[in-house]
Structures are given as structure tokens and as C-alpha cells.
PDB file of N, CA, C, O and CB in Angstrom:
ATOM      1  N   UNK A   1      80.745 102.522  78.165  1.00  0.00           N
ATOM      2  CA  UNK A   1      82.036 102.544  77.510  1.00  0.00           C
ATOM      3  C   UNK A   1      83.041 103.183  78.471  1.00  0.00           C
ATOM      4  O   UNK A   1      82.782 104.257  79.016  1.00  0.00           O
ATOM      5  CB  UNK A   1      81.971 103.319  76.149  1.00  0.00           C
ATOM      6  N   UNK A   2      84.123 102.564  78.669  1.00  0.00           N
ATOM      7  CA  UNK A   2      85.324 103.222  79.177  1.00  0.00           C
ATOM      8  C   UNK A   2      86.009 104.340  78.749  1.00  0.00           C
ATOM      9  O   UNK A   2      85.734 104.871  77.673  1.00  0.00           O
ATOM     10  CB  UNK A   2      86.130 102.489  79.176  1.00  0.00           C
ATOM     11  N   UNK A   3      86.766 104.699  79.392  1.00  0.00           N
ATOM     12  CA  UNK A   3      87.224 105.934  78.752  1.00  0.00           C
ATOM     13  C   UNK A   3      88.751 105.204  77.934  1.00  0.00           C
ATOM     14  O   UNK A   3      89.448 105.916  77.211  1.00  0.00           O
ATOM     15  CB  UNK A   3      87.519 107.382  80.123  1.00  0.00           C
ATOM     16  N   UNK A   4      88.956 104.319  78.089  1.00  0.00           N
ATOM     17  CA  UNK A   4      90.345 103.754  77.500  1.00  0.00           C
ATOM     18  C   UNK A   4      89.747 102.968  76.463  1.00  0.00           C
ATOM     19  O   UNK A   4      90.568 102.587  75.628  1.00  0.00           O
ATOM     20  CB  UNK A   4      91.385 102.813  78.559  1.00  0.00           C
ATOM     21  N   UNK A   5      88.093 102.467  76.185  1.00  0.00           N
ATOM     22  CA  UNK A   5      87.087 102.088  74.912  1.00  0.00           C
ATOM     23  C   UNK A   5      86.970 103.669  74.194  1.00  0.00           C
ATOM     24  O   UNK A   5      87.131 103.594  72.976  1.00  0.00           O
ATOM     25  CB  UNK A   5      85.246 101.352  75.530  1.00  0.00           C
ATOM     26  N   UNK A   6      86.763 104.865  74.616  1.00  0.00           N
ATOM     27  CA  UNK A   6      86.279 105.744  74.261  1.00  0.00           C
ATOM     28  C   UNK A   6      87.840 106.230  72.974  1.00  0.00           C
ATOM     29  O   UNK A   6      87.742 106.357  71.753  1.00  0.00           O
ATOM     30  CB  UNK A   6      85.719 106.665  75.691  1.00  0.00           C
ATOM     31  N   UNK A   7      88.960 106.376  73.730  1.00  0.00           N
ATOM     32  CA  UNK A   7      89.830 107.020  73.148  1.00  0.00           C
ATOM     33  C   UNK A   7      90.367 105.909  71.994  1.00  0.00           C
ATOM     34  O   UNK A   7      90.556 106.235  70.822  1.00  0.00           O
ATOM     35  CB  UNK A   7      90.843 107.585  74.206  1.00  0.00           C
ATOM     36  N   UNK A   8      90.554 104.730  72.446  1.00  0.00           N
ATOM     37  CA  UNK A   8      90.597 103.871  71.526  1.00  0.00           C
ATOM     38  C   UNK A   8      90.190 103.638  69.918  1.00  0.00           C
ATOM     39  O   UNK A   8      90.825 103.368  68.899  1.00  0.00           O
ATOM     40  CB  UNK A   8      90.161 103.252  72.081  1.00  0.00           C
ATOM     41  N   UNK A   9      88.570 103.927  70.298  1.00  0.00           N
ATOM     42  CA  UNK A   9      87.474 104.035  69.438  1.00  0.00           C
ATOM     43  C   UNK A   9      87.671 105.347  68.449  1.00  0.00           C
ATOM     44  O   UNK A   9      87.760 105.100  67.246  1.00  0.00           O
ATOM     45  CB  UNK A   9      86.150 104.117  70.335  1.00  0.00           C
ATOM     46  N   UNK A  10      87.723 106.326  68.755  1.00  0.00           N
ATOM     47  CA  UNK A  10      88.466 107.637  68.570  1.00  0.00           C
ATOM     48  C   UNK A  10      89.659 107.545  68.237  1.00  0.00           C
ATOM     49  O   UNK A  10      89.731 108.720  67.878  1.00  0.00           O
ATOM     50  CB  UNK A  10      88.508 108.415  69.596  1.00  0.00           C
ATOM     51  N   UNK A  11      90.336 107.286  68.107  1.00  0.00           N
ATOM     52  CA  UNK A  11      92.104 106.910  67.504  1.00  0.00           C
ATOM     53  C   UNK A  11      91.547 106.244  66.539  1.00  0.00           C
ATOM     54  O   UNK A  11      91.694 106.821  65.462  1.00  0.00           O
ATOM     55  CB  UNK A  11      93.433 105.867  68.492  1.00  0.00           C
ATOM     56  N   UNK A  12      90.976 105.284  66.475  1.00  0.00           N
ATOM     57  CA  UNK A  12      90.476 104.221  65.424  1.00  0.00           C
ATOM     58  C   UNK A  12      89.726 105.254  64.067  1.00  0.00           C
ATOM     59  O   UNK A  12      90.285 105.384  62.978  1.00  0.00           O
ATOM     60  CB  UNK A  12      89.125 102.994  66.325  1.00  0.00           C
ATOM     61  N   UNK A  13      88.605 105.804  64.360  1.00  0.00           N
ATOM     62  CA  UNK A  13      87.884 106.083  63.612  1.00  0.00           C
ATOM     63  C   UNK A  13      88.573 107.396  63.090  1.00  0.00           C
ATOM     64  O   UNK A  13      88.019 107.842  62.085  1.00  0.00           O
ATOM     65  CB  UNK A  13      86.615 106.050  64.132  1.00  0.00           C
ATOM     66  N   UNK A  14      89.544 108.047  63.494  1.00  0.00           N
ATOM     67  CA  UNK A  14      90.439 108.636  62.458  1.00  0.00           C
ATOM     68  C   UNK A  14      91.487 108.376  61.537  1.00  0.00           C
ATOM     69  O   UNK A  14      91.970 108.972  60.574  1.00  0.00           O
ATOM     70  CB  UNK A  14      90.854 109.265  62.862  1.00  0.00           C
ATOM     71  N   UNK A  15      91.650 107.521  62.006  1.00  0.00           N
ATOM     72  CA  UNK A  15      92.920 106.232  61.410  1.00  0.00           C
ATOM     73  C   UNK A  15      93.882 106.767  61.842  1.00  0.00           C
ATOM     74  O   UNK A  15      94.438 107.574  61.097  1.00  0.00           O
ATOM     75  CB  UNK A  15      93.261 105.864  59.718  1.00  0.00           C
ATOM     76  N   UNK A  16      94.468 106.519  63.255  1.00  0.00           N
ATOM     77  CA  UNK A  16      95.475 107.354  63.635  1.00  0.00           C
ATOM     78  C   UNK A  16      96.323 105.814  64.171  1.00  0.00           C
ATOM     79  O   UNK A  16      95.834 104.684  64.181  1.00  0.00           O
ATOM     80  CB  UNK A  16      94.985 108.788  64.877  1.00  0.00           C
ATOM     81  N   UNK A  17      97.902 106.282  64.641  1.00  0.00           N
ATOM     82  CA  UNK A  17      98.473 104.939  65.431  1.00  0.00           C
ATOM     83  C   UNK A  17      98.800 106.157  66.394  1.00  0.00           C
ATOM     84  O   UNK A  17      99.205 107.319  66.379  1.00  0.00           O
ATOM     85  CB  UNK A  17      99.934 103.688  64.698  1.00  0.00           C
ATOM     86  N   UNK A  18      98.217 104.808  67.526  1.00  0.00           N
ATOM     87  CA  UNK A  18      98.864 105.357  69.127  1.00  0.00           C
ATOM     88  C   UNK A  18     100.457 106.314  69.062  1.00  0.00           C
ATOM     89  O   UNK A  18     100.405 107.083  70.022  1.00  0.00           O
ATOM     90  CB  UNK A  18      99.283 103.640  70.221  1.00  0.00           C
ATOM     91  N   UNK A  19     101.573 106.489  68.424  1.00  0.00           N
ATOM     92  CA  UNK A  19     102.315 107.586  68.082  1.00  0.00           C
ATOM     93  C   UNK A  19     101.713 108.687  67.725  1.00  0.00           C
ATOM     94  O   UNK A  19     101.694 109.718  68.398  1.00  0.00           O
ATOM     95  CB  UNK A  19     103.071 107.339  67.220  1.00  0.00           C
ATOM     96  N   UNK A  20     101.110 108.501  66.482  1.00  0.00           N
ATOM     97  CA  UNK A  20     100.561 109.622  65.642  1.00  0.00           C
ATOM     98  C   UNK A  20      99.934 110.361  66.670  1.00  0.00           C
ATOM     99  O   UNK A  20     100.269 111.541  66.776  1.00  0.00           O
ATOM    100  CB  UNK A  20      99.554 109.222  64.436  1.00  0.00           C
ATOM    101  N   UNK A  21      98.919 109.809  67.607  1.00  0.00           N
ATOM    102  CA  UNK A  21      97.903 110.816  68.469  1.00  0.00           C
ATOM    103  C   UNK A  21      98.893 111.026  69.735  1.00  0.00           C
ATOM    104  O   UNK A  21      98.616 111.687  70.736  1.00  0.00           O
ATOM    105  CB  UNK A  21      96.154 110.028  68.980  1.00  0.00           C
ATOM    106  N   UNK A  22      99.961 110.412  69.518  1.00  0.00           N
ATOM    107  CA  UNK A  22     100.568 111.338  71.217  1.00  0.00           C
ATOM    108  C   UNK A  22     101.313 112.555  70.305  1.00  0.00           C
ATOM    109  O   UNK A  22     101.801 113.473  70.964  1.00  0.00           O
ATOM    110  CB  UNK A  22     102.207 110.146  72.648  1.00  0.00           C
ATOM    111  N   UNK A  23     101.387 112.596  69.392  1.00  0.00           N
ATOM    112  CA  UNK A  23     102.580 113.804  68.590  1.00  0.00           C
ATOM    113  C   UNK A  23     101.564 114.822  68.725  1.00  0.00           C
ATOM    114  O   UNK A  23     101.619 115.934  69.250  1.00  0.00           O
ATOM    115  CB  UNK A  23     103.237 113.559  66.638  1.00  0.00           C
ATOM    116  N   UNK A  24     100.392 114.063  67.998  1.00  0.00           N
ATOM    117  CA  UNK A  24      99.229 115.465  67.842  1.00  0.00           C
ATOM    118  C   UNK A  24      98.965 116.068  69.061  1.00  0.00           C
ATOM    119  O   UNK A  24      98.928 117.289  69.208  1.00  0.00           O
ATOM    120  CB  UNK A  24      97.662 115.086  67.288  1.00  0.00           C
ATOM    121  N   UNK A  25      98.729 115.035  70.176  1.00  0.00           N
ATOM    122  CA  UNK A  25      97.968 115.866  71.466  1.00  0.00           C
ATOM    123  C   UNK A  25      99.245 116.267  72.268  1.00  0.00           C
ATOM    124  O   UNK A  25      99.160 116.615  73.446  1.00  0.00           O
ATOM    125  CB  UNK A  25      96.758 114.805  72.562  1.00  0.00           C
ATOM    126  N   UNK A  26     100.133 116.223  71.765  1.00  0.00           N
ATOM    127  CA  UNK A  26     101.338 116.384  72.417  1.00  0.00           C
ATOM    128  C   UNK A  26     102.159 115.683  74.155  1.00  0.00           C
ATOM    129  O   UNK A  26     102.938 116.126  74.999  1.00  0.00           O
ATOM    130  CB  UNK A  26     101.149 117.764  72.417  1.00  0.00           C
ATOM    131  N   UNK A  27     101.510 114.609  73.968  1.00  0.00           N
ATOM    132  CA  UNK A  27     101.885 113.699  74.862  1.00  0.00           C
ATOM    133  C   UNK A  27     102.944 112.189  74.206  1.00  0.00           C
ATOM    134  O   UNK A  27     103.102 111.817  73.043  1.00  0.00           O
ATOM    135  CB  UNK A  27     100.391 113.302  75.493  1.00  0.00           C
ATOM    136  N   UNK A  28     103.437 111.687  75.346  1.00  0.00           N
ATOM    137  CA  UNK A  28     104.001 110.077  75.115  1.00  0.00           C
ATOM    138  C   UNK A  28     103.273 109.474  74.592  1.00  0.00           C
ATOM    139  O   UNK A  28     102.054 109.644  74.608  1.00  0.00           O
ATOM    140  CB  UNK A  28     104.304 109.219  76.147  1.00  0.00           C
ATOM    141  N   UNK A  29     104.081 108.359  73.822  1.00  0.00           N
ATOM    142  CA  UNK A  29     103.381 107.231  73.582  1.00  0.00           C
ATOM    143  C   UNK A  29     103.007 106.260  74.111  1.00  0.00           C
ATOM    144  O   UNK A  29     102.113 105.481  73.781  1.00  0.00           O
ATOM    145  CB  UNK A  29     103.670 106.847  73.010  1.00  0.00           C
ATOM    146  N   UNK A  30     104.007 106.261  75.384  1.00  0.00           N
ATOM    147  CA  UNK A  30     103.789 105.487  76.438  1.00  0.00           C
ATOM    148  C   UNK A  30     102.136 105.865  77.677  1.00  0.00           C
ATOM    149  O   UNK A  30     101.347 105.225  78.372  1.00  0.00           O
ATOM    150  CB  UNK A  30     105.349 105.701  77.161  1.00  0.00           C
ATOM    151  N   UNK A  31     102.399 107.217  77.304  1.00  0.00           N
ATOM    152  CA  UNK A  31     100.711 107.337  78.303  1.00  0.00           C
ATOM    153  C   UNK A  31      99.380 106.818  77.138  1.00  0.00           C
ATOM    154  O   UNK A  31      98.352 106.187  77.386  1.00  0.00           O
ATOM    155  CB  UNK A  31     100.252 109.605  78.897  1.00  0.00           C
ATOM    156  N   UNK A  32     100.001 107.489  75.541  1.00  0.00           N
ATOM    157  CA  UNK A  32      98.495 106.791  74.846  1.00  0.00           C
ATOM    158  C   UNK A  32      98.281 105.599  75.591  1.00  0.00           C
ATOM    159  O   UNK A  32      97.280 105.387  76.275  1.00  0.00           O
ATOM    160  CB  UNK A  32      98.540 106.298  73.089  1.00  0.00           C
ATOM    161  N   UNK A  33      99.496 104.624  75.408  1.00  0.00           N
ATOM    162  CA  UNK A  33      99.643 103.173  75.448  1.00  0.00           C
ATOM    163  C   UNK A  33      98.620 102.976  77.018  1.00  0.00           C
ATOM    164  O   UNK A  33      97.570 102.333  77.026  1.00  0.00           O
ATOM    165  CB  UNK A  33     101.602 102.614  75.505  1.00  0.00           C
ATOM    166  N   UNK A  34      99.130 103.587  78.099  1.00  0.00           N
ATOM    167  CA  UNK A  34      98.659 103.213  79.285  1.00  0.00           C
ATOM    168  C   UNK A  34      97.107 103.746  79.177  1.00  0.00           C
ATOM    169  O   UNK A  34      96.145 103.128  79.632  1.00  0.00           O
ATOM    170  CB  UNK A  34      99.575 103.815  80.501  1.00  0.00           C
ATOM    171  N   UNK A  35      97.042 104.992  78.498  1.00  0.00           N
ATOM    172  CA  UNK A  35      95.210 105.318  78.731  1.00  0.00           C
ATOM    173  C   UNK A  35      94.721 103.902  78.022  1.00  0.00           C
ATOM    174  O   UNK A  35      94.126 103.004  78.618  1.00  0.00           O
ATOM    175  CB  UNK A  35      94.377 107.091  77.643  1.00  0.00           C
ATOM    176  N   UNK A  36      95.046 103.894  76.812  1.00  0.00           N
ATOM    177  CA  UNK A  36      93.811 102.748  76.293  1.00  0.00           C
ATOM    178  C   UNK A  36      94.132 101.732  76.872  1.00  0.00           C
ATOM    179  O   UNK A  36      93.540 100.775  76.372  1.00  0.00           O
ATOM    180  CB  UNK A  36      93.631 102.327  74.739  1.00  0.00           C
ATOM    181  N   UNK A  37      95.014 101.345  77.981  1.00  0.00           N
ATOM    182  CA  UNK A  37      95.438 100.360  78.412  1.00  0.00           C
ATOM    183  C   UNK A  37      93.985  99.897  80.247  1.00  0.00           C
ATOM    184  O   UNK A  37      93.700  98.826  80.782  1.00  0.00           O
ATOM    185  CB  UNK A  37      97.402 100.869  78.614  1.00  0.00           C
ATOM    186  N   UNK A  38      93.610 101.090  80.484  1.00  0.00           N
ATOM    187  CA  UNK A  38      92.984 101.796  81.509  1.00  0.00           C
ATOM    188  C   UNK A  38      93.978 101.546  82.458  1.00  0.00           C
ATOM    189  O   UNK A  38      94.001 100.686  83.338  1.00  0.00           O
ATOM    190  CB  UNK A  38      91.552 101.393  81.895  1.00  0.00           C
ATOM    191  N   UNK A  39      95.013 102.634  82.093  1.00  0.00           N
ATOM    192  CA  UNK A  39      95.650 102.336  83.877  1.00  0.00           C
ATOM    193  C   UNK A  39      94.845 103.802  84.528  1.00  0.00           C
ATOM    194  O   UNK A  39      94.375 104.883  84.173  1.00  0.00           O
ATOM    195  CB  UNK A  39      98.085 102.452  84.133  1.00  0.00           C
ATOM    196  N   UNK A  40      95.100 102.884  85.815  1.00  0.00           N
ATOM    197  CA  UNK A  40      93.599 104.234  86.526  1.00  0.00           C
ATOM    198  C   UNK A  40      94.278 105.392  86.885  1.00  0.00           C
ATOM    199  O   UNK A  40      93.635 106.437  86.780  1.00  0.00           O
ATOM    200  CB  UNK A  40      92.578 103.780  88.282  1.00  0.00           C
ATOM    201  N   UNK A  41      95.802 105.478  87.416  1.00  0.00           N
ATOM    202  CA  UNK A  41      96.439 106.840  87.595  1.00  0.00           C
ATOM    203  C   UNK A  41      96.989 107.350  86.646  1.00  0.00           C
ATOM    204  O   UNK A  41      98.046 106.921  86.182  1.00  0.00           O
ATOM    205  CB  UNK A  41      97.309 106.929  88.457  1.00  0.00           C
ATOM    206  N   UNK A  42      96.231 108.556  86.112  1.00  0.00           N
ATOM    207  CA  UNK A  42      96.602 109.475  84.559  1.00  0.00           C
ATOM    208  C   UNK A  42      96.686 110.408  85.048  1.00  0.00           C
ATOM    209  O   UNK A  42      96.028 110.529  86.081  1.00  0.00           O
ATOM    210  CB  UNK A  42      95.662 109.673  83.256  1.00  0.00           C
ATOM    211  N   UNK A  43      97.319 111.286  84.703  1.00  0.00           N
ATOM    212  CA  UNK A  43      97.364 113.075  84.915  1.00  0.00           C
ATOM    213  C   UNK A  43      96.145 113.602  84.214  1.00  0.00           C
ATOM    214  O   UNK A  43      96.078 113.540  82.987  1.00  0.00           O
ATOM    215  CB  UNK A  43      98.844 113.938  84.129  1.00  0.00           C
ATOM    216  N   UNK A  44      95.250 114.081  84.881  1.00  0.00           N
ATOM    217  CA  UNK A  44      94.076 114.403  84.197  1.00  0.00           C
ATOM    218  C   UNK A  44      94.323 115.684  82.872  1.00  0.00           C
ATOM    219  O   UNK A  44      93.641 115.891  81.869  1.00  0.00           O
ATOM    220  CB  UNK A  44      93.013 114.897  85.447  1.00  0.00           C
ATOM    221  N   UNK A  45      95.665 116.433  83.406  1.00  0.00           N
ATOM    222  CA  UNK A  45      95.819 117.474  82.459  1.00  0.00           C
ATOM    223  C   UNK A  45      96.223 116.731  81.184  1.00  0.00           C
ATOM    224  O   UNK A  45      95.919 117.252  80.111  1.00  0.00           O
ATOM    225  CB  UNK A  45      96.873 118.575  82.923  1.00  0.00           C
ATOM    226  N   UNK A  46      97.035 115.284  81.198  1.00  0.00           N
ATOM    227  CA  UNK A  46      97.607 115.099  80.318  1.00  0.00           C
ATOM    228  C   UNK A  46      95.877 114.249  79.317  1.00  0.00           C
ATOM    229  O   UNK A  46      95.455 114.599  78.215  1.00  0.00           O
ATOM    230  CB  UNK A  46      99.194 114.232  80.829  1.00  0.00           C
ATOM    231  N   UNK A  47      95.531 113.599  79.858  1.00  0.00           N
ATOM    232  CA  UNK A  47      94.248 112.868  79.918  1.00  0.00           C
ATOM    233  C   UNK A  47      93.075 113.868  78.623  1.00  0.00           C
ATOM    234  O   UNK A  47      92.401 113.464  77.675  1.00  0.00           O
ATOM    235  CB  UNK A  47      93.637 112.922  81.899  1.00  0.00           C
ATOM    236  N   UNK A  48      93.301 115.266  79.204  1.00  0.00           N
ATOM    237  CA  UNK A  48      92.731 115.936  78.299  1.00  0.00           C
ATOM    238  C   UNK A  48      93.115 116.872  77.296  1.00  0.00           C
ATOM    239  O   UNK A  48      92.468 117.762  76.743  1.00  0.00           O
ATOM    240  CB  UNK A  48      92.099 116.346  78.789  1.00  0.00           C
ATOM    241  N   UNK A  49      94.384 116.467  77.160  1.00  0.00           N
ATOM    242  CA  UNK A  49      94.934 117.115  76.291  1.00  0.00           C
ATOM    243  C   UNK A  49      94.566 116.321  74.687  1.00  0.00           C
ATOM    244  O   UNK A  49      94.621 116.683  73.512  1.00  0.00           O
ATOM    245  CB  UNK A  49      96.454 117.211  76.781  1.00  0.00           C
ATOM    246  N   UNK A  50      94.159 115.012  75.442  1.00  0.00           N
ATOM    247  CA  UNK A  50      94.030 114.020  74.419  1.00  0.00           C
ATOM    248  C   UNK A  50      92.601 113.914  74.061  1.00  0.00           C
ATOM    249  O   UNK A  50      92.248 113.643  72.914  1.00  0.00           O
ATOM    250  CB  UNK A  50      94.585 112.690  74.850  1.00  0.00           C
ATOM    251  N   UNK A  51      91.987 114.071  74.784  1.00  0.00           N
ATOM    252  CA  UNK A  51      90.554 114.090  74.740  1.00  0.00           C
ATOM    253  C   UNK A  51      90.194 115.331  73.850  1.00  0.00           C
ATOM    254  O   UNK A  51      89.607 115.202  72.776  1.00  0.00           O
ATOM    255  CB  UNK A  51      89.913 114.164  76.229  1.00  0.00           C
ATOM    256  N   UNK A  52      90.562 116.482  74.338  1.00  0.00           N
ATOM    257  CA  UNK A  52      90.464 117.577  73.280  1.00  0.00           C
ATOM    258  C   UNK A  52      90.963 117.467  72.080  1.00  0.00           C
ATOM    259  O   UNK A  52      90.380 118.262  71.344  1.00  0.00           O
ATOM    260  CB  UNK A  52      90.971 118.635  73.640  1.00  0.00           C
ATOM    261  N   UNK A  53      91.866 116.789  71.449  1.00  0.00           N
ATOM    262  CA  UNK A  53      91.540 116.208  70.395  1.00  0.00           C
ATOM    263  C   UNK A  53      90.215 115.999  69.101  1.00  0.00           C
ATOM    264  O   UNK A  53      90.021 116.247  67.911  1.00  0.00           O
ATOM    265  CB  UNK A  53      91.762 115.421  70.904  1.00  0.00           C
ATOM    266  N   UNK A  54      89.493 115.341  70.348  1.00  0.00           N
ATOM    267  CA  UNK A  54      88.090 114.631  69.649  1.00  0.00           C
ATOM    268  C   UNK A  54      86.723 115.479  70.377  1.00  0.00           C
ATOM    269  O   UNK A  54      85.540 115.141  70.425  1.00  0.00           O
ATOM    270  CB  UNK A  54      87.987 112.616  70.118  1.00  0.00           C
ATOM    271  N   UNK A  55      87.398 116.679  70.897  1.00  0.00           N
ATOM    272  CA  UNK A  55      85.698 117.603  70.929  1.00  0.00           C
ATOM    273  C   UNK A  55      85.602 117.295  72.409  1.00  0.00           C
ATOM    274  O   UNK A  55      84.549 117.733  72.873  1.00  0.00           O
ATOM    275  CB  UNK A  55      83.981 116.829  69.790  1.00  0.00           C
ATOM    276  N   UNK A  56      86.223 116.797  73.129  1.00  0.00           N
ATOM    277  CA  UNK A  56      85.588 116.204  74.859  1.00  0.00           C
ATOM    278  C   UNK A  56      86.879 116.103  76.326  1.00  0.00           C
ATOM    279  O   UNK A  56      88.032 115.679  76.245  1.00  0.00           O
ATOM    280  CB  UNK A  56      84.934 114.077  74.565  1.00  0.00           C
ATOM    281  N   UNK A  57      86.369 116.496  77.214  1.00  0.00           N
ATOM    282  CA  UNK A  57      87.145 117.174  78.443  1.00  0.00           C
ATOM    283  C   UNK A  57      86.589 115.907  79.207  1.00  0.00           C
ATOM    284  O   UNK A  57      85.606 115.218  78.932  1.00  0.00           O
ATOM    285  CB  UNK A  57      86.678 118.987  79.082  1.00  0.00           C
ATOM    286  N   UNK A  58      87.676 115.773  80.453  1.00  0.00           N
ATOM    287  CA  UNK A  58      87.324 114.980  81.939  1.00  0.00           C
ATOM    288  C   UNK A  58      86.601 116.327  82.956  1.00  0.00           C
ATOM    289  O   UNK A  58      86.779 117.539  82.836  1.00  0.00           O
ATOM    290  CB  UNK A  58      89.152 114.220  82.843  1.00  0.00           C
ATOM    291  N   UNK A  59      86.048 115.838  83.605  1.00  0.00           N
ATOM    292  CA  UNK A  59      85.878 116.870  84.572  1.00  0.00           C
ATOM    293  C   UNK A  59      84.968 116.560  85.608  1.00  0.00           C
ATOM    294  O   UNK A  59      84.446 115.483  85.319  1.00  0.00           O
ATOM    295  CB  UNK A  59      85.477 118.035  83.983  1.00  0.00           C
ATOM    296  N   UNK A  60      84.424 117.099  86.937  1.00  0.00           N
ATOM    297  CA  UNK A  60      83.774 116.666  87.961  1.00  0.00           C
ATOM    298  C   UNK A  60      82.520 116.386  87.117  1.00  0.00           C
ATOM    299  O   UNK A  60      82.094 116.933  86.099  1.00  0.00           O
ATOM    300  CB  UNK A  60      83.703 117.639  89.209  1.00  0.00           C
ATOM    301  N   UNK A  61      82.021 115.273  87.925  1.00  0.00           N
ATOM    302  CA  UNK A  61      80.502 114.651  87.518  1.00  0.00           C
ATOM    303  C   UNK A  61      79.589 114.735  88.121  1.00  0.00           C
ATOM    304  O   UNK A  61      79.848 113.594  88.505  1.00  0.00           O
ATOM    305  CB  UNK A  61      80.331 113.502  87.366  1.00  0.00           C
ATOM    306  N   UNK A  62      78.382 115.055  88.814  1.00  0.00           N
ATOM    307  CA  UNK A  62      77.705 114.730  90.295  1.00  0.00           C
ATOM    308  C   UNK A  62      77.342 113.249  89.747  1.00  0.00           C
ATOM    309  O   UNK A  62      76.900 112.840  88.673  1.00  0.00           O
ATOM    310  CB  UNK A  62      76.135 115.875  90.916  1.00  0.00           C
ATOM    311  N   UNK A  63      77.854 112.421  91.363  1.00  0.00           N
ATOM    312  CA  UNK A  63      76.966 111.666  91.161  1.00  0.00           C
ATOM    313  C   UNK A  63      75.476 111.246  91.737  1.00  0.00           C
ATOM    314  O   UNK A  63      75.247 111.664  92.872  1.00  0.00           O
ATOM    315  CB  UNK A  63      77.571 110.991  91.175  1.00  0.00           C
ATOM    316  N   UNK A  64      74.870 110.799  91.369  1.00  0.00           N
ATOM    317  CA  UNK A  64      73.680 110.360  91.569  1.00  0.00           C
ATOM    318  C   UNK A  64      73.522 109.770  92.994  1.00  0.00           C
ATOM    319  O   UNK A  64      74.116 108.700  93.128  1.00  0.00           O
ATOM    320  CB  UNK A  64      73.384 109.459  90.542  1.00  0.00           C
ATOM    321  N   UNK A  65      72.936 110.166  93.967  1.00  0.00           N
ATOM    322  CA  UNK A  65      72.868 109.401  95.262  1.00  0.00           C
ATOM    323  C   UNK A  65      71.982 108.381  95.428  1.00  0.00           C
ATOM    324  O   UNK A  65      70.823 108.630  95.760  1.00  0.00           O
ATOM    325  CB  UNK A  65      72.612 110.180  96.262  1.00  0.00           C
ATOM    326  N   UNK A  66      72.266 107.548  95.290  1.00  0.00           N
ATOM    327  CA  UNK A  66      70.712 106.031  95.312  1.00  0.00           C
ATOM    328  C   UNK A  66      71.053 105.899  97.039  1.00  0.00           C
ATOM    329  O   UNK A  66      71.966 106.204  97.807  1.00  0.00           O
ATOM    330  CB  UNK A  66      71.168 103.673  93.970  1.00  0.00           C
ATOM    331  N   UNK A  67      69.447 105.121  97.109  1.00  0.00           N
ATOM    332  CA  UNK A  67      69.067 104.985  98.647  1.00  0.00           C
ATOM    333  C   UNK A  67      68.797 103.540  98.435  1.00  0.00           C
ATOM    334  O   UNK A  67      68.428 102.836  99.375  1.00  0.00           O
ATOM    335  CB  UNK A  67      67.687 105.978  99.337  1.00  0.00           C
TER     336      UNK A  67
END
């Protein structure tokens, strides 16, 4: 799942409209619009302002090194 499936999904299952959750997380409507949109350059601060919302943060990942 994407993260622009993830927040989507999450907006949804509270019954919220893309306004409603930028008022709450205190962002634009225009960035909701672009996250679930996946545009790939987000302000990560703004990114999780929204995410905290629903219990969940961005943050470094390791990744996995395959050979």
C-alpha cells in the first residue's frame, strides 16, 4: 500500500472530506489533495502532521540489502 492508499484509506474510514482532515491536521487542502494524489515532494513535517492523526509517523527505514 502507498502512502497516498494509506491516508486515503484513513480519511475514508473516518468519514472525513479531504478539507475536514487538512483543518484537523492543520494543513491545506491542497497538500491533502497532492498526498493522496502521491506527489513525491511533501514536506515530511507537513506529511506527519497528518499521519499523526491516525496513530503513525514517516521516518528513516533501514533498508534491506539484497545481493
Amino acid at each position: 500500500m502507498t502512502l497516498s492508499e494509506f491516508v486515503r484509506a484513513k480519511r475514508n474510514s473516518v468519514k472525513l472530506t479531504q478539507p475536514e482532515l487538512a483543518v484537523k491536521a492543520g494543513v491545506g487542502v491542497r497538500f491533502v489533495r497532492e498526498l493522496e494524489q502521491g506527489k513525491e515532494t511533501l514536506r515530511l513535517d507537513k506529511v506527519n502532521q497528518v499521519l499523526q492523526l491516525f496513530g503513525h509517523e514517516m521516518g528513516p527505514v533501514e533498508l534491506k540489502h539484497v545481493d
